[in-house]
C-alpha positions as CSV (number, residue, x, y, z in Angstrom):
1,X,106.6,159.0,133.7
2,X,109.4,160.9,132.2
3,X,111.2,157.6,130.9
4,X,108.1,156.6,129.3
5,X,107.7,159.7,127.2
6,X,111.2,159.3,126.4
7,X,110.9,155.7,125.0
8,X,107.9,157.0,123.2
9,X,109.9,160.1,121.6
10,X,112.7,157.7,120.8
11,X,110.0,155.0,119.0
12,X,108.6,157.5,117.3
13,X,112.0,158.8,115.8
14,X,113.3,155.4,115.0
15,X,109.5,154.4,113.1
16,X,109.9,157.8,111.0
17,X,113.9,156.9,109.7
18,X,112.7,153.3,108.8
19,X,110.0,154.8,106.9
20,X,112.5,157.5,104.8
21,X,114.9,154.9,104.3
22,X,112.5,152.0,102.7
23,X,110.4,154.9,100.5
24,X,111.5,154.4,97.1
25,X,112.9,157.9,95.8
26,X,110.7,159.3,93.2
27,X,112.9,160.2,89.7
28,X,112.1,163.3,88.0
29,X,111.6,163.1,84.3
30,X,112.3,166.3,82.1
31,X,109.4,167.9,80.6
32,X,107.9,166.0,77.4
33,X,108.0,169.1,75.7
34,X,110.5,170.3,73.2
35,X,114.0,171.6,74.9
36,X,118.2,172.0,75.2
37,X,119.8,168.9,74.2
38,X,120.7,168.6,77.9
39,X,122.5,165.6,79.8
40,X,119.3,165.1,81.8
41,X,117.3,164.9,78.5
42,X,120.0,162.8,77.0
43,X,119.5,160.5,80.4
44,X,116.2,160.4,80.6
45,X,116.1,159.2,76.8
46,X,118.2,156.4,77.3
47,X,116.3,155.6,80.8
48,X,113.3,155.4,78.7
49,X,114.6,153.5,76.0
50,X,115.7,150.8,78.3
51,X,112.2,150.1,79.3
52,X,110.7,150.1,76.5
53,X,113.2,148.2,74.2
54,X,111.0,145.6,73.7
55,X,107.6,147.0,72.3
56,X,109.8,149.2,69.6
57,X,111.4,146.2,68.8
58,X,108.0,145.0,67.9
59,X,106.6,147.5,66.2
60,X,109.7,148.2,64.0
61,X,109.5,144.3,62.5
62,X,106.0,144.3,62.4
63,X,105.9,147.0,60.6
64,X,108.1,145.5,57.8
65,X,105.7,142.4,57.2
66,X,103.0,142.7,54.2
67,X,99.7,144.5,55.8
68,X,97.1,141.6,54.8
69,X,99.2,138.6,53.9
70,X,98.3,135.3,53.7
71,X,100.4,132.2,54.8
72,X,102.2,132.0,51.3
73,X,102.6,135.7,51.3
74,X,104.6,135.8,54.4
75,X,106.6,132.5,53.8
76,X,107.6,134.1,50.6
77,X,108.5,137.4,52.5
78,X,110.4,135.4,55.1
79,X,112.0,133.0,52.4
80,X,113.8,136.2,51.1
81,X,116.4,137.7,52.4
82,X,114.8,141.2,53.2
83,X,113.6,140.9,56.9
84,X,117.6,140.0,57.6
85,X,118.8,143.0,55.3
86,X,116.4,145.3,57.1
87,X,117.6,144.0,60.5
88,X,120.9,144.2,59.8
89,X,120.7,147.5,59.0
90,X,120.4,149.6,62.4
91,X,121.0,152.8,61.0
92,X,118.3,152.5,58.5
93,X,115.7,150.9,60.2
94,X,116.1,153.4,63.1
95,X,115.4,156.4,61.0
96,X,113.7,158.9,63.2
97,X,111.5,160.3,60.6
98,X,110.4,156.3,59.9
99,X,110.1,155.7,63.6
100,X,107.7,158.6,64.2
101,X,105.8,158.3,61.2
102,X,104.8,154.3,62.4
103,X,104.2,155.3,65.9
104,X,102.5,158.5,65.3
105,X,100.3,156.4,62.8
106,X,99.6,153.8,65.6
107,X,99.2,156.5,68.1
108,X,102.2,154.2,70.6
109,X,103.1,157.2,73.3
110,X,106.3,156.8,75.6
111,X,104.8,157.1,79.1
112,X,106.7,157.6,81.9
113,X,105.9,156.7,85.9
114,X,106.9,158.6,88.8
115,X,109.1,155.6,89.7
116,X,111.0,155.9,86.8
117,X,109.7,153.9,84.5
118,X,108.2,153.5,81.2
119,X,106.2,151.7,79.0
120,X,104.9,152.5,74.8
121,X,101.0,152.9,75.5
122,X,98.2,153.6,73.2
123,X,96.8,157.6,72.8
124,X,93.7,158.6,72.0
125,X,95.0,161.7,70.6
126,X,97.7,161.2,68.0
127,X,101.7,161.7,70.2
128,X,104.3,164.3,69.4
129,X,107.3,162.6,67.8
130,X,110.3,165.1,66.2
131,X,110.6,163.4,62.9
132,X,114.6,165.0,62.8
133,X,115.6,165.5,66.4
134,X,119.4,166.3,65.7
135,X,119.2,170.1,67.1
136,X,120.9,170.9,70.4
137,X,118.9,173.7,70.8
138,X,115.2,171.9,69.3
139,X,115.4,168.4,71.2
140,X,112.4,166.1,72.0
141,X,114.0,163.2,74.1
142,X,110.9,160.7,74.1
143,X,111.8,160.9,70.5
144,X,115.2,159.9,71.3
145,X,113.9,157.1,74.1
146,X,112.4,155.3,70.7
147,X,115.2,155.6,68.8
148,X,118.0,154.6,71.0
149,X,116.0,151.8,72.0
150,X,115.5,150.9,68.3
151,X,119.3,151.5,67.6
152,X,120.9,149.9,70.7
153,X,118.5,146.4,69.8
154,X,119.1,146.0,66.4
155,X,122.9,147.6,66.4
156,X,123.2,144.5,68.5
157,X,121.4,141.8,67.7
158,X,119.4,142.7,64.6
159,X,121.2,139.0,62.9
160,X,119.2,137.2,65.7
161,X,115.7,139.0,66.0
162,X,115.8,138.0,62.4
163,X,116.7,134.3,63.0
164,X,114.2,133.8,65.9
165,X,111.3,135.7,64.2
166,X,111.8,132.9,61.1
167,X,112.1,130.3,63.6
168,X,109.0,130.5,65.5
169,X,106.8,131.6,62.5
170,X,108.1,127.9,60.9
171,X,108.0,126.3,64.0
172,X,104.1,127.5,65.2
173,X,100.5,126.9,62.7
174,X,98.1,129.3,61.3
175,X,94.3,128.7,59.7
176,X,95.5,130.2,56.1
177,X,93.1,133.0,56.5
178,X,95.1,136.6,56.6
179,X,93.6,137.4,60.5
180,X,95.1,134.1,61.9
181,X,98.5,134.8,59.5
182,X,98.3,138.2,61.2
183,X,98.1,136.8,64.9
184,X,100.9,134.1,64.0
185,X,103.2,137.0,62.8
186,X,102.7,138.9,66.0
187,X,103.5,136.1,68.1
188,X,106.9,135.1,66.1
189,X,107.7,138.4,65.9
190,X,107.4,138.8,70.1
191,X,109.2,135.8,70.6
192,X,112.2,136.8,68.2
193,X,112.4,140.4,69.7
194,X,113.2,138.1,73.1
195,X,116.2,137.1,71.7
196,X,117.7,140.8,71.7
197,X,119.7,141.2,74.9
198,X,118.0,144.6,75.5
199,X,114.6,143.3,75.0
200,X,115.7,140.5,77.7
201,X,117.1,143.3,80.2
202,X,113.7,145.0,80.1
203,X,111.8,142.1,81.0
204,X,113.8,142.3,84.0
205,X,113.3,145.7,84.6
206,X,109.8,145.7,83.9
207,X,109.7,142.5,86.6
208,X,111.1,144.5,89.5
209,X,114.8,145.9,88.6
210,X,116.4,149.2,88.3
211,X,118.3,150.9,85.9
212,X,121.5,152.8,87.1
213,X,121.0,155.6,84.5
């Protein structure tokens, strides 16, 4: 009798330290409030901003096309040489003032998960970007998520965004009419943000991985 309460104790133990080993550890964000420039603020920033590399990367060069163009609008606007200046040009397309201005305006929040991850959303209400953000003491690090994640893309492959944005636009068909011009933007402008090596490692992320910051 005694040896079977034993094995039962010892069962019991061995059940409870498979279960705390698989359970995925929860990450803490910082509050989303403003705070210190703080290492775990600076962390969390750049944990954010690998996550959700790809959506700014799409609304930054979206945001560059003419609002209601037609089809000879845009091939003139992609003909010139101002979507590969823009791109080319990290530090000025990654203005934080710019960057919350367009995602204040199209109400895109940085939301976080108790996992550790994050995605750009859509609000109801209209999100809380710091339009200067360079204070130690005044910091808003979703703020700095979006625009490390907008520097870090286009620092490094702004040239090729560029190239595969043109490409697929050129290589896909549209009606003429300024709605199906519209849709054919967005999808050339999704496929050219996939060339962008930080949009391809969160796509990986967003599939499964970890980040080890």
């Amino acid at each position: 009798m005694g040896s079977c309460r034993g094995f039962g104790f010892l069962l019991t133990v061995v059940v409870l330290a498979v279960v705390r080993t698989d359970a995925a550890p929860a990450y803490k964000w910082p509050e989303a409030g403003m705070g210190q420039r703080t290492s775990d603020r600076l962390s969390a920033g750049k944990r954010a901003a690998k996550y959700i590399a790809c959506g700014v990367c799409e609304e930054r060069v979206l945001s560059l096309f003419p609002g209601e163009g037609d089809a000879d609008m845009i091939a003139r606007f992609l003909e010139g040489e101002s979507l590969t200046e823009s791109l080319g040009d990290a530090k000025g397309l990654c203005g934080m003032r710019d960057l919350a201005k367009l995602f204040k305006g199209r109400r895109i929040e940085v939301e976080t998960k108790p996992d550790g991850s994050a995605l750009l959303s859509s609000s109801s209400t209209i999100p809380f970007y710091e339009e200067i953000n360079t204070s130690d003491l005044v910091f808003h690090w979703k703020s700095f998520a979006l625009q490390h994640a907008c520097t870090e893309l286009f620092r490094k492959d702004g040239d090729e965004v560029a190239q595969g944005v043109v490409k697929a636009y050129h290589a896909s068909t549209g009606g003429g009419m300024p709605v199906e011009e519209r849709k054919r933007v967005v999808e050339a402008v999704k496929a050219g943000c996939r060339m962008a090596r930080t949009c391809k490692a969160a796509a990986k992320l967003a599939g499964g991985g970890e980040t080890s910051c």
